[in-house]
C-alpha positions as a LaTeX table, in Angstrom:
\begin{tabular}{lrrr}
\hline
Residue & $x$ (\AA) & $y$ (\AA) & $z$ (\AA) \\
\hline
Unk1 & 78.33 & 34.32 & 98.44 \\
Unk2 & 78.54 & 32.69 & 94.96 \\
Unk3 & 77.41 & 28.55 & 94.52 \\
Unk4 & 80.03 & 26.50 & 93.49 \\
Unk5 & 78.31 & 23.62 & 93.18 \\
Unk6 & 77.23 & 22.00 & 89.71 \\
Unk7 & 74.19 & 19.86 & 90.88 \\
Unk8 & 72.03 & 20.11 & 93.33 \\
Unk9 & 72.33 & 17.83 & 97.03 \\
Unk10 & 70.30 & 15.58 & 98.33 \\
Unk11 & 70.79 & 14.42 & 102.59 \\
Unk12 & 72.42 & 11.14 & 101.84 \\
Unk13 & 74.44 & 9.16 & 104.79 \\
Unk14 & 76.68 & 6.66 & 103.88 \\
Unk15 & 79.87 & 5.18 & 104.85 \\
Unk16 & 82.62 & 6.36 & 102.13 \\
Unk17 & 86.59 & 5.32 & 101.99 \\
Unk18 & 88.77 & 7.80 & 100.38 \\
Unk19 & 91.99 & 6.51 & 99.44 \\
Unk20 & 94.93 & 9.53 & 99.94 \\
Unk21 & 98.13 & 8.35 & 98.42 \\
Unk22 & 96.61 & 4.51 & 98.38 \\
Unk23 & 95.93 & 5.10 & 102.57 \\
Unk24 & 92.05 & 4.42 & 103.02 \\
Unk25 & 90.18 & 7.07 & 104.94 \\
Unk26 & 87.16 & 6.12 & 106.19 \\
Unk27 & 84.24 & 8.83 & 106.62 \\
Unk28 & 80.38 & 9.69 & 106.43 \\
Unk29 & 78.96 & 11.27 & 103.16 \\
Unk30 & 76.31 & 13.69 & 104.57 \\
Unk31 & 74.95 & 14.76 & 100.97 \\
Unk32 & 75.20 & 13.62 & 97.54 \\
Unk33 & 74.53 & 15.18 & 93.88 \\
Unk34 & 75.50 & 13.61 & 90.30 \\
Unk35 & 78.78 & 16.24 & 90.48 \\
Unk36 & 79.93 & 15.84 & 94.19 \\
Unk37 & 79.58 & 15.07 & 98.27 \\
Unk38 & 79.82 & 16.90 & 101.33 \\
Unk39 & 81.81 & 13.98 & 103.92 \\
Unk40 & 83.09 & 14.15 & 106.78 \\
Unk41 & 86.66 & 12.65 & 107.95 \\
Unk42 & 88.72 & 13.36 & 111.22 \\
Unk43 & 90.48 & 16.32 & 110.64 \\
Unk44 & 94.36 & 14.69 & 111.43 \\
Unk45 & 93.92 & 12.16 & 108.57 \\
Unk46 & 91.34 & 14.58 & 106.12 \\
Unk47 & 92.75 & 15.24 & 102.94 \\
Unk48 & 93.71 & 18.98 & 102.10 \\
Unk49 & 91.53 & 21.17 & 99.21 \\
Unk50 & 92.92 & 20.38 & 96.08 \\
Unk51 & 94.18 & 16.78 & 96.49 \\
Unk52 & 92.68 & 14.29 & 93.98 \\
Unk53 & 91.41 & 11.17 & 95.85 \\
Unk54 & 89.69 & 7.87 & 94.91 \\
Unk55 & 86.50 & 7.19 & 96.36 \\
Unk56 & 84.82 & 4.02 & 97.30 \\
Unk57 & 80.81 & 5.21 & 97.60 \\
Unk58 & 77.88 & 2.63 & 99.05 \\
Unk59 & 74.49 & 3.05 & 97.87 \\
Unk60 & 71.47 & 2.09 & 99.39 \\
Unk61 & 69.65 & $-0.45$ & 97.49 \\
Unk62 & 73.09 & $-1.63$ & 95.14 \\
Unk63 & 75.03 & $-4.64$ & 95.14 \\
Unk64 & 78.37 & $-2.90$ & 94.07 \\
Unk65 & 80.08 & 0.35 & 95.16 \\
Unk66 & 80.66 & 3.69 & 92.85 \\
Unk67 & 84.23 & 3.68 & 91.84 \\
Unk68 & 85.12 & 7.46 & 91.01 \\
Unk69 & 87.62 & 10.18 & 91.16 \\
Unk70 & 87.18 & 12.97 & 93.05 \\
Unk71 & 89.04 & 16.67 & 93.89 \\
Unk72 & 89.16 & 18.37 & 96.94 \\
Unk73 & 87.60 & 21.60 & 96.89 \\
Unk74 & 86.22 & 22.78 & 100.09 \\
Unk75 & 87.75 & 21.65 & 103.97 \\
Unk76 & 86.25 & 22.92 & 107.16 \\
Unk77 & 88.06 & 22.17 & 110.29 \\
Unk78 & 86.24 & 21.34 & 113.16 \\
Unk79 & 88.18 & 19.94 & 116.82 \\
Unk80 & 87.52 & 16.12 & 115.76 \\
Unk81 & 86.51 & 16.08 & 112.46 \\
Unk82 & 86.88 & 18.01 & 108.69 \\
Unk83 & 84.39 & 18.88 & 106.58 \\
Unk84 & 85.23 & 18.07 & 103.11 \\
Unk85 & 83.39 & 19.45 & 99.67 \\
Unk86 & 84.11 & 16.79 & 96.96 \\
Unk87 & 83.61 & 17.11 & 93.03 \\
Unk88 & 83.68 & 14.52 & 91.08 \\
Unk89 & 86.34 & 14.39 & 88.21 \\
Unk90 & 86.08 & 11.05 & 86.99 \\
Unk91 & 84.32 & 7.65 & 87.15 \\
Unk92 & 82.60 & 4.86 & 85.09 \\
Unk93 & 79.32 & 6.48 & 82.82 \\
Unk94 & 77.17 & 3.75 & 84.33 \\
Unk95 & 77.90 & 4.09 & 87.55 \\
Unk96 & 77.47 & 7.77 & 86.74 \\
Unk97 & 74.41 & 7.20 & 85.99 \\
Unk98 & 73.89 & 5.23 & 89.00 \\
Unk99 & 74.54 & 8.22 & 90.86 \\
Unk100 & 72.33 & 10.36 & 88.83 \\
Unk101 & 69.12 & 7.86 & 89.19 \\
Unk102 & 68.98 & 7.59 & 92.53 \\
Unk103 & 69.68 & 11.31 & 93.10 \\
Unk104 & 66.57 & 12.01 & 90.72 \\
Unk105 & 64.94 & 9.19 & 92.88 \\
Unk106 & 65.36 & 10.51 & 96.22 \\
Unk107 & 64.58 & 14.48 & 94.69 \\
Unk108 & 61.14 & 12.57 & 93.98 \\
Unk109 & 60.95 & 11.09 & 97.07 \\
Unk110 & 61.78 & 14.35 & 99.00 \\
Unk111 & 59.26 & 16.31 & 97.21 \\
Unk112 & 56.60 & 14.06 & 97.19 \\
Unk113 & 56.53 & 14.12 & 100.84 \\
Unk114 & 56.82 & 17.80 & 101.02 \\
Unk115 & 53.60 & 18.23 & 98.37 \\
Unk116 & 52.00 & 15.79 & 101.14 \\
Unk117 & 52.42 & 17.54 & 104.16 \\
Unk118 & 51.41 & 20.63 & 101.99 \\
Unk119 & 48.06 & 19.13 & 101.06 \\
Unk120 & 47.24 & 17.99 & 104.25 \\
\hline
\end{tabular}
């Protein structure tokens, strides 16, 4: 199978609101990279692939929220809820590079406690 994705994901839960046609959708972000998001939205409400949606995008230890564009590429139904592969098409460089820091931050993080539990 051939990666599509441009960055690689870190486990990331947060609450995100996707706004379809100016209609908030609320949902869970399950992973985040500098170039997308895997969330998850229930399915009768989740936006189709291909649909451009804004995106409203908490992160832990910020004041404000990430602001950005985003396209639809990937949706996997499930009974309640859709899976839903989002890439990033636009949004402010600094909160781009928001997004980027504390993706290289948590990377660290993650790895650090995997050379840990390695050494031990």
């Amino acid at each position: 199978m051939h990666e599509r994705r441009l960055g690689y994901r870190i486990p990331f839960e947060s609450m995100v609101t996707s706004y379809v046609q100016d209609r908030p959708i609320r949902g869970l972000a399950q992973n985040l990279s500098d170039t997308g998001m895997l969330m998850s939205a229930i399915s009768m409400v989740a936006p189709p692939p291909g649909l451009l949606v804004g995106l409203e995008i908490d992160l832990p230890g910020t004041t404000d929220s990430i602001w950005a564009s985003g396209r639809i590429c990937y949706r996997k139904d499930d009974h309640l809820a859709s899976g839903l592969g989002v890439r990033f098409v636009a949004m402010a460089t600094s909160q781009a590079r928001m997004i980027r820091d504390f993706c290289i931050e948590m990377r660290r993080a993650n790895l650090g406690s995997i050379l840990a539990r390695i050494r031990a």
